[in-house]
C-alpha angles and dihedrals in degrees: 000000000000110000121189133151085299143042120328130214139181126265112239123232127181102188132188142208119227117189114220134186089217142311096300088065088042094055089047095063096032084062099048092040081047097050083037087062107039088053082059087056096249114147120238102233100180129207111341105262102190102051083050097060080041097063102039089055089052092046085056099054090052105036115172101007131095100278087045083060087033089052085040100055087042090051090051092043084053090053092064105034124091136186148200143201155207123180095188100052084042085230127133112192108204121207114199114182106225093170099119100061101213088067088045087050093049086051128022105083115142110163092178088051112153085208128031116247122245121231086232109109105259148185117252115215123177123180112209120200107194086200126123111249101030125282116003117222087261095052090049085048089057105050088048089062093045105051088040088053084052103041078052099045106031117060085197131107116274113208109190112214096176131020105204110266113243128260118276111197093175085061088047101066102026091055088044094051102051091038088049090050100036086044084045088053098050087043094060091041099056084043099053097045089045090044098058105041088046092033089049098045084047107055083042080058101047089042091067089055134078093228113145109253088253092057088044093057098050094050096051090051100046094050082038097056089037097050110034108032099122108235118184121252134190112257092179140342100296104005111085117190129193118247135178110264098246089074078064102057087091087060097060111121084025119098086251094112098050102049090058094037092116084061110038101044098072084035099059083046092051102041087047090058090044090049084046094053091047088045094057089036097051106028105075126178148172126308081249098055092033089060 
């Protein structure tokens, strides 16, 4: 499930089942789905690093009791887990390696399964369309050809666990819409807090200063705009809450900007009209400089 400011929603999944003899076999389709994908442009992340590093920090802090076996079986589970993306489609595809079947027994349990699982050692894949309204018609495009280029490349049994859900173009929009107003809101209230204690250290400053009202007034509007556009930040691994930018200053040089980029780019527009519209409004001069 992804939670913001607004509504949330779960993240869709169809998963199969792939029998395999061993990991060779394993290796073997792991490396066609692989080359399939990335011909798709999706990118080979890999194992989850971080999450990684998470959960051996947390192991050490707990050795020898039940978190640290917990952290250890997740940490194995990891290892053998890879995943790719595409940003574009907004679809992640997950690998997790089940060929040796006591880690496919310690974690493969779906009640609500479409298809019942075999006992072979197998390859999980799961297929994640971060869409409103379940799978879009790319993602449902995606997960035909896949499961064609497997049933034409791999003589072992397919068990499908979950087909992917239709499209829902009513949850769509209604999702979108009250995510767009409730997010628009926010928006205007971290503004508005951000806005008058910078805007309010800013014109003390200027006023001590013999600026013309035009350079005051630039000046207001390009550290307003700098300081107080509000830029969304990641409160926790799936909650993302919406800060002033200034908070983002610390993040320069990082990829933070450009993974937010679809965001802070109207943001920044929006925020420097506003900051415009409250220079000329609050910076106030003679007749003279006015004219």
């Amino acid at each position: 499930m992804l939670i913001s400011c607004g509504s949330s929603y779960s993240v869709p999944r169809a998963a199969l089942h792939i029998d395999v003899t061993d990991a060779n076999q394993f290796n073997t389709l792991l490396g066609s789905i692989r080359d399939f994908l990335q011909a798709k442009d999706f990118a080979d992340l890999g194992k989850n690093e971080e999450m990684l590093e998470l959960l051996k920090w947390s192991s050490g802090k707990h050795k020898g009791d039940s978190i640290a076996n917990t952290n250890n079986d997740q940490i194995s589970r990891i290892h053998r887990t890879r995943r790719f993306k595409s940003e574009e489609l907004e679809l992640d595809v997950v690998i997790i390696d089940y060929s040796d079947l006591a880690i496919k027994k310690r974690f493969v349990n779906y009640p609500s399964s479409e298809s019942v699982i075999s006992d072979s050692p197998a390859l999980e894949l799961n297929i994640y369309n971060y869409r409103l309204g379940g799978f879009s018609i790319e993602g449902h495009k995606l997960y035909e050809e896949i499961l064609s280029f497997i049933e034409s490349n791999h003589n072992k049994p397919i068990n499908i666990i979950f087909s992917p859900p239709e499209t829902n173009q009513k949850e769509f929009y209604k999702v979108s819409a009250i995510n767009f107003l409730t997010g628009g809101v926010w928006w205007l209230i971290v503004y508005t807090i951000s806005i008058g204690i910078f805007g309010f250290i800013i014109i003390k400053t200027l006023n001590r200063t013999k600026f013309t009202v035009v350079n005051k007034r630039a000046i207001f509007a390009l550290f307003g705009t700098i300081l107080a556009t509000p830029l969304p930040f990641p409160a926790a691994t799936i909650f993302v809450i919406v800060l002033p930018s200034v908070m983002a200053l610390p993040a320069i040089g990082s990829d933070y900007f450009s993974r937010i980029q679809t965001f802070a780019i109207p943001s920044f527009i929006v925020s420097a009209a506003l900051c415009v519209l409250l220079s000329i409004y609050l910076i106030k001069g003679s007749k003279s400089e006015n004219t």
